[in-house]
N, CA, C and O atoms as CSV, one atom per row, in Angstrom:
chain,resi,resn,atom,element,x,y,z
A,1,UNK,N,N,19.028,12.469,6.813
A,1,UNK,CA,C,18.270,11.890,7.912
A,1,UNK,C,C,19.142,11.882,9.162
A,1,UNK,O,O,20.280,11.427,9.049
A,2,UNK,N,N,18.739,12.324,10.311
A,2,UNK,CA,C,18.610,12.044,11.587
A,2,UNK,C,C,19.988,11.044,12.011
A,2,UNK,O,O,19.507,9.951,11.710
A,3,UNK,N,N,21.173,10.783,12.439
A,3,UNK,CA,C,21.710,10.021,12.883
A,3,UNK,C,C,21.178,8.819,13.498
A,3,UNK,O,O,21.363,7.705,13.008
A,4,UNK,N,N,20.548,9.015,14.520
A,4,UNK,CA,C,19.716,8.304,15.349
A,4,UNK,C,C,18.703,7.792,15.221
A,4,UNK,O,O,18.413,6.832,15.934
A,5,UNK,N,N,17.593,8.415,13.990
A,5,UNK,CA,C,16.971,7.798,12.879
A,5,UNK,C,C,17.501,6.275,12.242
A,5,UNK,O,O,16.803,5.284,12.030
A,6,UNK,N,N,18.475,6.388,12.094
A,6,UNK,CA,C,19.160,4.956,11.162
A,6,UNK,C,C,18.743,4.369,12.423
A,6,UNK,O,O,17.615,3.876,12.405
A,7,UNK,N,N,19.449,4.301,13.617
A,7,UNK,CA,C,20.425,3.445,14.398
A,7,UNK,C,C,19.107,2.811,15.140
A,7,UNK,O,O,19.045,1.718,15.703
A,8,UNK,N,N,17.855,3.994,14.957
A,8,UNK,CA,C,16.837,3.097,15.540
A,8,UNK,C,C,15.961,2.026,14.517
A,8,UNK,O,O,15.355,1.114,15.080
A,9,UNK,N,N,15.886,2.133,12.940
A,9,UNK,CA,C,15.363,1.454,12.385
A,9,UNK,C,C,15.966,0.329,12.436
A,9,UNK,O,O,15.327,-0.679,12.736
A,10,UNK,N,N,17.481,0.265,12.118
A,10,UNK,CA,C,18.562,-0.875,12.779
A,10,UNK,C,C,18.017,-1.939,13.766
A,10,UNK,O,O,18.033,-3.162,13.625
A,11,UNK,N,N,17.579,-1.278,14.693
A,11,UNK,CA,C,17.454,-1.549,16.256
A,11,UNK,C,C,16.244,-2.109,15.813
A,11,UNK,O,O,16.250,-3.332,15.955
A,12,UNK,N,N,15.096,-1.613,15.275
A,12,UNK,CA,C,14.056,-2.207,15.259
A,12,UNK,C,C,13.793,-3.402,14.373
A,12,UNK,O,O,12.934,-4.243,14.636
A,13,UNK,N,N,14.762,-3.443,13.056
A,13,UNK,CA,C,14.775,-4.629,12.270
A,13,UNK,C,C,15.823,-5.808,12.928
A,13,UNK,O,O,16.108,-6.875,12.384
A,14,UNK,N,N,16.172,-5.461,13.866
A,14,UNK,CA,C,17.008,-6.989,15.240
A,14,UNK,C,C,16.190,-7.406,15.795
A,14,UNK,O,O,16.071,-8.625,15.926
A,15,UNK,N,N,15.058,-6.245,16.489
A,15,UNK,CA,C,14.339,-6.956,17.199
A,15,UNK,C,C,12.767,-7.834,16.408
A,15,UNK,O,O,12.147,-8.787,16.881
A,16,UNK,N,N,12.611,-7.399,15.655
A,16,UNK,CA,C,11.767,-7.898,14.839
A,16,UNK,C,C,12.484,-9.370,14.128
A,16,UNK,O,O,11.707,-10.315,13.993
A,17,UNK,N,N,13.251,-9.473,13.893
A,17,UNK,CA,C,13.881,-10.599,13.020
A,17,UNK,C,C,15.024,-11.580,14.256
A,17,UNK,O,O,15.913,-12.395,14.008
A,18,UNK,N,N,14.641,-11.192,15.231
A,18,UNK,CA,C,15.100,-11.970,16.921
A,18,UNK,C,C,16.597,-11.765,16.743
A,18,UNK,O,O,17.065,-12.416,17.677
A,19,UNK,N,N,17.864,-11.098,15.908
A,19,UNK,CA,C,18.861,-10.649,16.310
A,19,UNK,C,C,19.091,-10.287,17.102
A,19,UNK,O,O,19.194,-9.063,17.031
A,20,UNK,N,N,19.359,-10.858,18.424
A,20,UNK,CA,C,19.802,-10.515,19.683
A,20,UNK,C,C,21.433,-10.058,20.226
A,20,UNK,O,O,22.110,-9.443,21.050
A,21,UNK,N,N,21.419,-10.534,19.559
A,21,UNK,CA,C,23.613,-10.150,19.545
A,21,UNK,C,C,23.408,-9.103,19.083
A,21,UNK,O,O,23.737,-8.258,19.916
A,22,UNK,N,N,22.820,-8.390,17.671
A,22,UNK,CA,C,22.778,-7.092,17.144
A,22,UNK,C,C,22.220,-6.114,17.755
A,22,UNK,O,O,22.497,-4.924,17.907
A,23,UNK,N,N,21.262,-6.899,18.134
A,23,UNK,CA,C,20.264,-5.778,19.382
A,23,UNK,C,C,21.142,-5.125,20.418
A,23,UNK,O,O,21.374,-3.967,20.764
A,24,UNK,N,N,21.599,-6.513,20.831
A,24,UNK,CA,C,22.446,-5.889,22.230
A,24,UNK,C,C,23.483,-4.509,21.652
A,24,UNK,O,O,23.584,-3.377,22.125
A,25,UNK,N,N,24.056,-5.031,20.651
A,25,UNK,CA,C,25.013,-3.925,20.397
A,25,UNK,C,C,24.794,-2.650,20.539
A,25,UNK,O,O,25.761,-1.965,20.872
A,26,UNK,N,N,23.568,-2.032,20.343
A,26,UNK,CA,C,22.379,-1.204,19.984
A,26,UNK,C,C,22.034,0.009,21.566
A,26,UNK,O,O,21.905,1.221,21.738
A,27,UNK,N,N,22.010,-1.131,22.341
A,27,UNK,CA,C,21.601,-0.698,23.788
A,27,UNK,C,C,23.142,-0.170,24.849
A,27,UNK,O,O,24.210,-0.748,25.050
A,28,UNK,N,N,22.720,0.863,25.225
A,28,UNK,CA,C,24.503,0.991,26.447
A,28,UNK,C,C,24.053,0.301,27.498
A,28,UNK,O,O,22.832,0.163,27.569
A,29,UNK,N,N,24.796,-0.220,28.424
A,29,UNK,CA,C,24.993,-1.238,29.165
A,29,UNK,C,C,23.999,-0.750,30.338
A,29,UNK,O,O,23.770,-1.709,31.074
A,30,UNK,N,N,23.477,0.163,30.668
A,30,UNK,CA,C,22.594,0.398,32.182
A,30,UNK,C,C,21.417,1.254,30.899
A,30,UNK,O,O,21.281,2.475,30.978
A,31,UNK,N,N,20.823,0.626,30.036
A,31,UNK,CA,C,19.661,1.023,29.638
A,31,UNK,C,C,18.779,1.118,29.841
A,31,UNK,O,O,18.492,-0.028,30.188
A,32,UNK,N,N,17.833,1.738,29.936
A,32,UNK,CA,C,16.008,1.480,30.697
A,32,UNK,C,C,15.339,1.523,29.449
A,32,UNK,O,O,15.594,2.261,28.498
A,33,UNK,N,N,14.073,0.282,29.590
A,33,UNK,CA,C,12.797,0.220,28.416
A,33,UNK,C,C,11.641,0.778,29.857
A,33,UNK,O,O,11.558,0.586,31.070
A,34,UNK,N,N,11.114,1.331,29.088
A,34,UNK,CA,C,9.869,1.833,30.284
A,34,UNK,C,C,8.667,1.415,28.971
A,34,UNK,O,O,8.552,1.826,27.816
A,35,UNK,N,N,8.004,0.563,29.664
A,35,UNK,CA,C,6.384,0.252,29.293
A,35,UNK,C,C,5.292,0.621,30.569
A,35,UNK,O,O,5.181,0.081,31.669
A,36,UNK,N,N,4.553,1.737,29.979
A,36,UNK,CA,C,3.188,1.899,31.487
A,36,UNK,C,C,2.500,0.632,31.634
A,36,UNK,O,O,2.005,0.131,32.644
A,37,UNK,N,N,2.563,0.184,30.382
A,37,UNK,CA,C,1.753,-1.705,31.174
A,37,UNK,C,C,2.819,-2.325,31.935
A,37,UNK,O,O,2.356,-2.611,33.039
A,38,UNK,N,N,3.862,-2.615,31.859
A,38,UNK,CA,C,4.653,-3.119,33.267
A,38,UNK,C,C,4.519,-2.606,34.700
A,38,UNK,O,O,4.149,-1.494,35.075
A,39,UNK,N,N,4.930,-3.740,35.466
A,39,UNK,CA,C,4.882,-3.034,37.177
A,39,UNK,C,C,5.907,-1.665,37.372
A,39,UNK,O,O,5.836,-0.742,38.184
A,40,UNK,N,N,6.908,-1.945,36.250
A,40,UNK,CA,C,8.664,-1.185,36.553
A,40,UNK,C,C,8.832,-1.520,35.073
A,40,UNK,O,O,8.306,-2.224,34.211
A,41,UNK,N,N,10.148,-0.385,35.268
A,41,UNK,CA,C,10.990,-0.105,34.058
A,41,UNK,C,C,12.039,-1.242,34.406
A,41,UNK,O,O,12.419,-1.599,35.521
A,42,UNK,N,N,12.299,-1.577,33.521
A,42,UNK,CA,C,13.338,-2.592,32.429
A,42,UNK,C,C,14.828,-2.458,32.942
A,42,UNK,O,O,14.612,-2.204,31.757
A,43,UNK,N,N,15.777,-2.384,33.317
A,43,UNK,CA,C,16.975,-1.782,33.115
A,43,UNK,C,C,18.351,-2.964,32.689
A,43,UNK,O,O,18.480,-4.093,33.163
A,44,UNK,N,N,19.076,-2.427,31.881
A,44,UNK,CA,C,20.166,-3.554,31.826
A,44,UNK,C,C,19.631,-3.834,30.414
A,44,UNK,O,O,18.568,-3.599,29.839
A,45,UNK,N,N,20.771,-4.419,30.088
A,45,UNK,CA,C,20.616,-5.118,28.034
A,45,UNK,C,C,19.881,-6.276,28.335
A,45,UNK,O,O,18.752,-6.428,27.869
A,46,UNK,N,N,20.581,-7.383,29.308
A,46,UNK,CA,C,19.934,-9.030,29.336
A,46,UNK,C,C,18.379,-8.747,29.607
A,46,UNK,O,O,17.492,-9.217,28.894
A,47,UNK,N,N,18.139,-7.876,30.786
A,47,UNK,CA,C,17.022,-8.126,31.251
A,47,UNK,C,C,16.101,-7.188,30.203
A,47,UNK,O,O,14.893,-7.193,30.442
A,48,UNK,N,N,16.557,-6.396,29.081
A,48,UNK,CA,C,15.757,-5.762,28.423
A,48,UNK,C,C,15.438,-7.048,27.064
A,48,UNK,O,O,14.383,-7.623,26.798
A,49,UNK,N,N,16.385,-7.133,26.610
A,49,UNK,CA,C,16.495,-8.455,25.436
A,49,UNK,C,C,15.628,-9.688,25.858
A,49,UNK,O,O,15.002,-10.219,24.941
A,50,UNK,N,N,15.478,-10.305,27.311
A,50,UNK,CA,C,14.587,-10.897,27.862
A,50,UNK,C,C,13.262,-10.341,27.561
A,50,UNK,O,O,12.463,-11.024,26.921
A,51,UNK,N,N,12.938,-9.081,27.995
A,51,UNK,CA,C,11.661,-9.063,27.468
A,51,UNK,C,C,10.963,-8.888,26.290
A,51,UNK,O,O,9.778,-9.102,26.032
A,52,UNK,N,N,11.890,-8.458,25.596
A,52,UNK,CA,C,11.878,-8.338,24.170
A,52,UNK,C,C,11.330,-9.867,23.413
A,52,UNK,O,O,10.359,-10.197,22.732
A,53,UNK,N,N,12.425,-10.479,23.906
A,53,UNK,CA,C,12.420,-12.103,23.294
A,53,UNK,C,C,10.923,-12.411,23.500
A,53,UNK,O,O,10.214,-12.756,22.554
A,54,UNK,N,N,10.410,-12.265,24.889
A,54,UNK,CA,C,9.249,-12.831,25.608
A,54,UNK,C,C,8.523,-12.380,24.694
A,54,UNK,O,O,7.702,-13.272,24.477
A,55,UNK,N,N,8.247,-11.195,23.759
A,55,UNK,CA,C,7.419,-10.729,22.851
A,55,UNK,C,C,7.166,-12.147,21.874
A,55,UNK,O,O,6.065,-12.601,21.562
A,56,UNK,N,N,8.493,-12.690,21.500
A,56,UNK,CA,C,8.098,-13.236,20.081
A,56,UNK,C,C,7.715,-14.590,20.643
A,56,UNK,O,O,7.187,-15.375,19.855
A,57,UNK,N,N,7.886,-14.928,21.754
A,57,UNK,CA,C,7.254,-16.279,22.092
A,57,UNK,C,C,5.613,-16.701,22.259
A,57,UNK,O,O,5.086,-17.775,22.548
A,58,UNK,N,N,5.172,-15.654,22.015
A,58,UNK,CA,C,3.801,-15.855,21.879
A,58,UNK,C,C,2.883,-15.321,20.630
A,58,UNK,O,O,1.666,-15.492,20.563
A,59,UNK,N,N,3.750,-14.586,19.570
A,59,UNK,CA,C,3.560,-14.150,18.841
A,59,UNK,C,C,4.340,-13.823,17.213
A,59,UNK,O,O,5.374,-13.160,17.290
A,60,UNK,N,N,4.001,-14.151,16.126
A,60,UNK,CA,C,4.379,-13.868,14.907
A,60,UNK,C,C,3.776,-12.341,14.663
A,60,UNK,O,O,2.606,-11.961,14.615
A,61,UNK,N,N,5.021,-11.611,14.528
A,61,UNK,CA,C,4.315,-10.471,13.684
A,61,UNK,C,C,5.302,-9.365,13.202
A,61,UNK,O,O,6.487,-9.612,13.428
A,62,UNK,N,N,5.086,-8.463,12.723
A,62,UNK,CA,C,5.751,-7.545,12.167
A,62,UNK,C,C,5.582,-6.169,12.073
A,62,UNK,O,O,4.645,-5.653,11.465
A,63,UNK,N,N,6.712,-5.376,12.823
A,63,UNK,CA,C,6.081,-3.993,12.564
A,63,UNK,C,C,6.522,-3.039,11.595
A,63,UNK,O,O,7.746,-2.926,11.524
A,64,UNK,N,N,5.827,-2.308,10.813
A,64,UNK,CA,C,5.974,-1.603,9.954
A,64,UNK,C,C,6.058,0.102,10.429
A,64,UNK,O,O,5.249,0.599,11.212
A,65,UNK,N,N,7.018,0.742,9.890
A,65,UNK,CA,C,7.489,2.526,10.577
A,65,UNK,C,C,6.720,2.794,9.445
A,65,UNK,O,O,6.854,2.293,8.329
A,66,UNK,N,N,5.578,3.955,9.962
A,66,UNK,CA,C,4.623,4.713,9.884
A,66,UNK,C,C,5.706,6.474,9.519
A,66,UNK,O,O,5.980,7.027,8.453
A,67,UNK,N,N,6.046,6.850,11.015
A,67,UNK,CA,C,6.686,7.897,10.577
A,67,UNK,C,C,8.315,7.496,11.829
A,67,UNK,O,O,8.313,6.854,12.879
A,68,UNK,N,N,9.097,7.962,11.352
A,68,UNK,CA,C,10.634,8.833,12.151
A,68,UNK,C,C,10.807,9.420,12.110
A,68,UNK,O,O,10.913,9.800,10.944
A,69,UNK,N,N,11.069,10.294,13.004
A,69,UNK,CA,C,11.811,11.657,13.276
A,69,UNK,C,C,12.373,11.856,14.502
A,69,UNK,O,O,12.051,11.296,15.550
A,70,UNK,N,N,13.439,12.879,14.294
A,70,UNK,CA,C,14.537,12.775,15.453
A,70,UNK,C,C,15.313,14.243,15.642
A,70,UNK,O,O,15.610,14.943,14.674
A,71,UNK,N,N,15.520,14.507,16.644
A,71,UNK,CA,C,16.271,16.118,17.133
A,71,UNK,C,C,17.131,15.755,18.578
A,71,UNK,O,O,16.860,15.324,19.698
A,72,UNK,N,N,18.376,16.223,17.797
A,72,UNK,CA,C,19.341,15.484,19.132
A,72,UNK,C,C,19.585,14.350,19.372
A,72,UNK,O,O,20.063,13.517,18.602
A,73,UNK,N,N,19.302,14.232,20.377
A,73,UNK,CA,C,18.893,12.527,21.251
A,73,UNK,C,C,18.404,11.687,20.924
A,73,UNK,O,O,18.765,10.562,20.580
A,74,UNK,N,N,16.799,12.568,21.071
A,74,UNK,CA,C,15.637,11.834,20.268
A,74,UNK,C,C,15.308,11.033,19.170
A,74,UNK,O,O,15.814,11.489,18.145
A,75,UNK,N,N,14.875,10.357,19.049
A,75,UNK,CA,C,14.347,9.697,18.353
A,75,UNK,C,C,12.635,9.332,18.870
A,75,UNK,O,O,12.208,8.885,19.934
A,76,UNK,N,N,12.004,9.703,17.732
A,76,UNK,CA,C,10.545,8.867,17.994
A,76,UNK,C,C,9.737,7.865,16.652
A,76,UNK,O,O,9.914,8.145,15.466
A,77,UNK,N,N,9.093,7.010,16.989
A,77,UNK,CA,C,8.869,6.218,15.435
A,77,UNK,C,C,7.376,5.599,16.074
A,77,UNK,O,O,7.128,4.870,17.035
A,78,UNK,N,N,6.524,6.270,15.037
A,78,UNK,CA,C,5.133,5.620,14.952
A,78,UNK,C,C,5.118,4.432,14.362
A,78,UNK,O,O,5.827,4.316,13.363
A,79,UNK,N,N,4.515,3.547,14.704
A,79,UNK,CA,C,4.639,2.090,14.314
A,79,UNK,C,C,3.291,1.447,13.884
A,79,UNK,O,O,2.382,2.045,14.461
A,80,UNK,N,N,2.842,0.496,13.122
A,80,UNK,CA,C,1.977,-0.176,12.944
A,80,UNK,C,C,2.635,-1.722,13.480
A,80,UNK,O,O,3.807,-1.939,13.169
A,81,UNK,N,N,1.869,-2.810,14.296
A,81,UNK,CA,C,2.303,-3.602,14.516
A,81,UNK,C,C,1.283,-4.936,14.791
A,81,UNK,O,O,0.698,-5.287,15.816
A,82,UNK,N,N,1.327,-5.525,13.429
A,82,UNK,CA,C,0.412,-6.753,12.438
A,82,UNK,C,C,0.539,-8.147,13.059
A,82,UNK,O,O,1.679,-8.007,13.502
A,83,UNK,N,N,0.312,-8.959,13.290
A,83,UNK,CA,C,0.461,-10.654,13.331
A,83,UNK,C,C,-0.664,-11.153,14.309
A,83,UNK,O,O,-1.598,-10.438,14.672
A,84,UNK,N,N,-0.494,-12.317,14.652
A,84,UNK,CA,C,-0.957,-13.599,14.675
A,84,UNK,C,C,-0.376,-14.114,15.915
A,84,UNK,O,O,0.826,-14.365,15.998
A,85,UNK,N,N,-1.403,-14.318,17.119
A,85,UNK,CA,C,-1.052,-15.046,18.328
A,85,UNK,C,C,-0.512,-16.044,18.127
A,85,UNK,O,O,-0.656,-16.163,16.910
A,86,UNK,N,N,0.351,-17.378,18.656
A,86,UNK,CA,C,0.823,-18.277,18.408
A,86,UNK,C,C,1.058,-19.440,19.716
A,86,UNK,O,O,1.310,-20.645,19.707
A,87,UNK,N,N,0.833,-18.391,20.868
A,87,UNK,CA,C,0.646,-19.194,22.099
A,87,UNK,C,C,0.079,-18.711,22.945
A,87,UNK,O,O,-0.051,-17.623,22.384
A,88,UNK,N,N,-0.502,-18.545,24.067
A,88,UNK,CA,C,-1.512,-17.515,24.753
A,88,UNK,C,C,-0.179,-16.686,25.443
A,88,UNK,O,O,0.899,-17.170,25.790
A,89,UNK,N,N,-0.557,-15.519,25.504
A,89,UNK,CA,C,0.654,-14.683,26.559
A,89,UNK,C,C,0.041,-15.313,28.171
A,89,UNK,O,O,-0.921,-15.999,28.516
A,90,UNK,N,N,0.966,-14.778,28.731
A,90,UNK,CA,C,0.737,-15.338,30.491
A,90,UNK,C,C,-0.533,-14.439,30.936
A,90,UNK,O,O,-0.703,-13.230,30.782
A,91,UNK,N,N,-1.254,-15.272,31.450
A,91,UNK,CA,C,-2.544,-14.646,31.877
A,91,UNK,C,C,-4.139,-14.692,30.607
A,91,UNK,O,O,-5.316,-14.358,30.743
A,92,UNK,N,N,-3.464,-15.188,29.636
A,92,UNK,CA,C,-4.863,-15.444,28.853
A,92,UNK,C,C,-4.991,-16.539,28.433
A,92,UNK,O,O,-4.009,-17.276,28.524
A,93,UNK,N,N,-5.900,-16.926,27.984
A,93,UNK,CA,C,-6.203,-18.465,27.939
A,93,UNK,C,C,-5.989,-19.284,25.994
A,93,UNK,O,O,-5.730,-18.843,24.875
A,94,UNK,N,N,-6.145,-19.972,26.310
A,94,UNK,CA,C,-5.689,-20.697,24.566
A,94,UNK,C,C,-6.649,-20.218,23.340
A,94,UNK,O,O,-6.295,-20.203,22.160
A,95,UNK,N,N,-8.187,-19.751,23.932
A,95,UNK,CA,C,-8.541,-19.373,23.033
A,95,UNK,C,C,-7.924,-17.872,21.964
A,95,UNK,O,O,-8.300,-17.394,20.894
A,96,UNK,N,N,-7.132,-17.628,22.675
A,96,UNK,CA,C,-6.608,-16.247,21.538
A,96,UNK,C,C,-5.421,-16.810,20.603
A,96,UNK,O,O,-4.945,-16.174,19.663
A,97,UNK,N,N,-5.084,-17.883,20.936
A,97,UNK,CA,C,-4.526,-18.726,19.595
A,97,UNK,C,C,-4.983,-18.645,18.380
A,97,UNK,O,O,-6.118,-19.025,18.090
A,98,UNK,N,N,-4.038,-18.070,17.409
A,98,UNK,CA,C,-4.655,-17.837,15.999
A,98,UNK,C,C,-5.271,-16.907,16.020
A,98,UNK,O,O,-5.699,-16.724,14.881
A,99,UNK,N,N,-5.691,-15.937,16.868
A,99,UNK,CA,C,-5.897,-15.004,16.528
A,99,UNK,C,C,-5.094,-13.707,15.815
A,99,UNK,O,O,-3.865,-13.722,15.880
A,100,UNK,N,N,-5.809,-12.509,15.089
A,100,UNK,CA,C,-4.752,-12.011,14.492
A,100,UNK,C,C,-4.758,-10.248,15.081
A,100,UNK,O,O,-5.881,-9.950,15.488
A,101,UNK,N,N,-3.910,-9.283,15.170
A,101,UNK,CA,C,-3.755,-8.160,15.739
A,101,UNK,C,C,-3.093,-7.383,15.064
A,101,UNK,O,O,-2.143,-7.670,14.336
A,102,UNK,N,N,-3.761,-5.882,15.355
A,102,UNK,CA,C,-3.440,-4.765,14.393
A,102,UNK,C,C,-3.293,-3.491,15.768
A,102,UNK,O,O,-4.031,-3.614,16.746
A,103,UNK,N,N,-2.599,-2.685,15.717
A,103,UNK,CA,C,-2.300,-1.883,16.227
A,103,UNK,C,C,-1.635,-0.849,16.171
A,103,UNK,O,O,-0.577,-1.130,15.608
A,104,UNK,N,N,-1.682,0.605,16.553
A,104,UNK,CA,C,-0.693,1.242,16.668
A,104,UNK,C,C,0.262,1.334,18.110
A,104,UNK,O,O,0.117,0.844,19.230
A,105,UNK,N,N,1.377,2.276,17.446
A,105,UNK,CA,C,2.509,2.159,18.895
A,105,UNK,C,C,3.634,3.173,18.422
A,105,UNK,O,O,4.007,3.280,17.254
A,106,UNK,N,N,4.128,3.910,19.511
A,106,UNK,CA,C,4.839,5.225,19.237
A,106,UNK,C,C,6.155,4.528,20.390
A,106,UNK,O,O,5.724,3.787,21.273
A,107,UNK,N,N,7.296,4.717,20.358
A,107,UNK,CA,C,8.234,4.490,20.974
A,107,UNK,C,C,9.059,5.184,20.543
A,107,UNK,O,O,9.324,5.419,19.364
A,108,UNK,N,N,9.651,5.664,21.715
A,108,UNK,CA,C,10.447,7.846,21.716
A,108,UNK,C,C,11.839,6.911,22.350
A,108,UNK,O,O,11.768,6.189,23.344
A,109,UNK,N,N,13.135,7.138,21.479
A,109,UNK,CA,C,14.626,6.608,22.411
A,109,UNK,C,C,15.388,7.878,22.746
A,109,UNK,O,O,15.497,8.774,21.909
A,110,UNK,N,N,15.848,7.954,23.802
A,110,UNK,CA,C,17.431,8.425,24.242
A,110,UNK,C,C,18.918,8.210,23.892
A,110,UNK,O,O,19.828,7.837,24.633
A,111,UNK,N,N,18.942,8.512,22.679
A,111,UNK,CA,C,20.305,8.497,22.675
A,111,UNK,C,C,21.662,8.874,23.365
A,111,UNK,O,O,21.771,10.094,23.493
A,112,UNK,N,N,22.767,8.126,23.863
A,112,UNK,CA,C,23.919,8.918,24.755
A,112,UNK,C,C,25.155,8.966,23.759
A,112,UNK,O,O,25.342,8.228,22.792
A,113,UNK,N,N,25.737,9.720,24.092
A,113,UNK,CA,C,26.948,10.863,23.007
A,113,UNK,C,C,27.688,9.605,22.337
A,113,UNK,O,O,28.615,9.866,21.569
A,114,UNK,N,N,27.410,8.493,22.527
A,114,UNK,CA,C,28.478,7.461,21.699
A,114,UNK,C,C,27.475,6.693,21.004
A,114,UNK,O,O,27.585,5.484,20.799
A,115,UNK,N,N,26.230,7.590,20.546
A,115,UNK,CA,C,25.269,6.655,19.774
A,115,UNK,C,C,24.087,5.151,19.976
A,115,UNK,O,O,23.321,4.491,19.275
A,116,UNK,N,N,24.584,5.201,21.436
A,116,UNK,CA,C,23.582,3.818,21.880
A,116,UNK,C,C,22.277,3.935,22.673
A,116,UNK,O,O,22.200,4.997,23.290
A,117,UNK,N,N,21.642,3.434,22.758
A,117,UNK,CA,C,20.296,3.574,23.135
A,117,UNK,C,C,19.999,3.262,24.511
A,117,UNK,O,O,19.924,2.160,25.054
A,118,UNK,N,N,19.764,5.013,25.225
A,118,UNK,CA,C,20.297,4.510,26.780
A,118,UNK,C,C,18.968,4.824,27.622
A,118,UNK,O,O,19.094,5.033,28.828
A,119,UNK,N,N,17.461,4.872,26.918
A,119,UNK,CA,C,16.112,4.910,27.213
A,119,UNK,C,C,15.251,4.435,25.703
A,119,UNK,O,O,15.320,4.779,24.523
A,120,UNK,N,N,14.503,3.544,26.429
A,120,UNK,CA,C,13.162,2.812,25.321
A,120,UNK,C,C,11.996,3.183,26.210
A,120,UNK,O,O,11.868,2.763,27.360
A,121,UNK,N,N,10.869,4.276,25.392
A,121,UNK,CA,C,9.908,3.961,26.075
A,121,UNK,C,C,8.733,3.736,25.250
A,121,UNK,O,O,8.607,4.401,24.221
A,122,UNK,N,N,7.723,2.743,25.631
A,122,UNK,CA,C,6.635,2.134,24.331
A,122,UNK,C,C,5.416,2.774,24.778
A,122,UNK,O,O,5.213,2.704,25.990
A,123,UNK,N,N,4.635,3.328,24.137
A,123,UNK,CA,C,3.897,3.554,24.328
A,123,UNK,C,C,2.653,2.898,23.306
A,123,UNK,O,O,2.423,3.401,22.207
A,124,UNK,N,N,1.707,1.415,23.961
A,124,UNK,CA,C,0.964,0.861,22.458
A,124,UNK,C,C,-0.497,0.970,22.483
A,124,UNK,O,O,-1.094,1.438,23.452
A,125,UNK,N,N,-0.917,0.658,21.715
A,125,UNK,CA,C,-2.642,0.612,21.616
A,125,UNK,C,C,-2.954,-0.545,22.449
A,125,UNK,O,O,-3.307,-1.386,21.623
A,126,UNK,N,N,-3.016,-0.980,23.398
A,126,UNK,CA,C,-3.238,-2.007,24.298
A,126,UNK,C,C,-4.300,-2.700,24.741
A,126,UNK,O,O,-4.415,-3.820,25.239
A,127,UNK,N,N,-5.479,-1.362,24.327
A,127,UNK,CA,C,-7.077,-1.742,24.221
A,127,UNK,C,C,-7.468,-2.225,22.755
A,127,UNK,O,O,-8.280,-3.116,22.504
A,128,UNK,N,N,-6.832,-1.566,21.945
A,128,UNK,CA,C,-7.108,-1.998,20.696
A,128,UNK,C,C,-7.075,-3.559,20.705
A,128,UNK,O,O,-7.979,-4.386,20.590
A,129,UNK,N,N,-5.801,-3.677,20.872
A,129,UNK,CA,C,-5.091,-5.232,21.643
A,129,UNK,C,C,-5.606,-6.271,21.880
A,129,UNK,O,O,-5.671,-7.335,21.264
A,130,UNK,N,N,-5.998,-5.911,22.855
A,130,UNK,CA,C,-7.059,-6.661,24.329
A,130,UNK,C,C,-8.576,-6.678,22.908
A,130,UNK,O,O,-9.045,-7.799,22.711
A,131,UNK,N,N,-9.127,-5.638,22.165
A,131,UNK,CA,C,-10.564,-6.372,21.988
A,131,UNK,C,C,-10.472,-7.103,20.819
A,131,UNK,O,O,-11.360,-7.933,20.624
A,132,UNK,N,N,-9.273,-6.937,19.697
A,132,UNK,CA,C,-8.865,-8.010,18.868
A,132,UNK,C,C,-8.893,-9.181,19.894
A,132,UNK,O,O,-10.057,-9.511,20.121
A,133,UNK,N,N,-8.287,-9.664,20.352
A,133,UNK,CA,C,-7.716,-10.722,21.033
A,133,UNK,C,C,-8.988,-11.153,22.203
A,133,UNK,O,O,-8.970,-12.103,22.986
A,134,UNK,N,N,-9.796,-10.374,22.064
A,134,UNK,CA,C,-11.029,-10.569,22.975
A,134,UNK,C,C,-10.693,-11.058,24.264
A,134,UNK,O,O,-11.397,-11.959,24.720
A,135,UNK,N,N,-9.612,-10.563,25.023
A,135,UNK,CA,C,-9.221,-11.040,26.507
A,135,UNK,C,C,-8.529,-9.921,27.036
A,135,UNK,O,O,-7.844,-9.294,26.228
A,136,UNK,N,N,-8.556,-9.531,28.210
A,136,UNK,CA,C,-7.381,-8.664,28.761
A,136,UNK,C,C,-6.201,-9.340,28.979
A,136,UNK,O,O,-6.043,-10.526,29.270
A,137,UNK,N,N,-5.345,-8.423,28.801
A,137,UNK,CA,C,-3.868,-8.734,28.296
A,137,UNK,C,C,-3.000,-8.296,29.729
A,137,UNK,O,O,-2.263,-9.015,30.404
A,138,UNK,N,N,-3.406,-6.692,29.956
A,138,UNK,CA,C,-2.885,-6.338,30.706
A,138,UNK,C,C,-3.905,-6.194,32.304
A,138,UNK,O,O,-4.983,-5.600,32.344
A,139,UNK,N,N,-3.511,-6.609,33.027
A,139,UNK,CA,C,-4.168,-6.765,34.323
A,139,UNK,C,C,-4.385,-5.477,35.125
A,139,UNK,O,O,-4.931,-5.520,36.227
């Protein structure tokens, strides 16, 4: 398997299980996460781990790797990603509390020559999202 294969399942069982010290290790220091639902790309470990975190504060859940594969740099990993609202995200209201969500999500990394992860970009089912959760999510 893939070098970069490991280092991202790694990466993905920190952020799933809120290892943030491990995470960081994971990322090189001027990293970019690019999400098309954000205004802007991400850059920096704190301010990426920040948004990361912000994930689990409104939500229990867990994602499960579908497929990995990797050439070079690359890395890409289809994802399934399962749970249970737990607080409304910013911008929706309390009724999506307890609600529960299923989705897919593909996220492609950049690896740089010393193995760390120096581009995240997510790409998720966001409508799927939004009609589980019966609210728009993203504005």
């Amino acid at each position: 398997m893939n070098g970069g294969c490991e280092l991202v399942r790694r990466y993905l069982a920190a952020f799933w299980d809120s290892r943030w010290e491990e995470l960081l290790g994971y990322l090189a220091d001027d990293a970019l996460y690019v999400d098309p639902l954000l205004p802007e790309p991400v850059s920096g470990k704190a301010a990426i781990r920040d948004v990361l975190a912000y994930c689990h504060e409104w939500g229990e859940y867990r994602g499960e790797i579908v497929n990995v594969f990797g050439a070079g740099p690359c890395v890409a990993v289809e994802l399934r990603i399962r749970g249970r609202v737990t607080a409304p995200p910013e911008g929706m209201s309390e009724a999506v509390v307890g609600r529960d969500f299923d989705f897919a999500e593909c996220d492609v990394f950049q690896l740089d020559g010393e193995g760390r992860i120096v581009r995240q970009a997510i790409y998720a089912d966001g409508l799927t999202l939004e009609r589980q959760l019966g609210e728009r999510f993203f504005p």
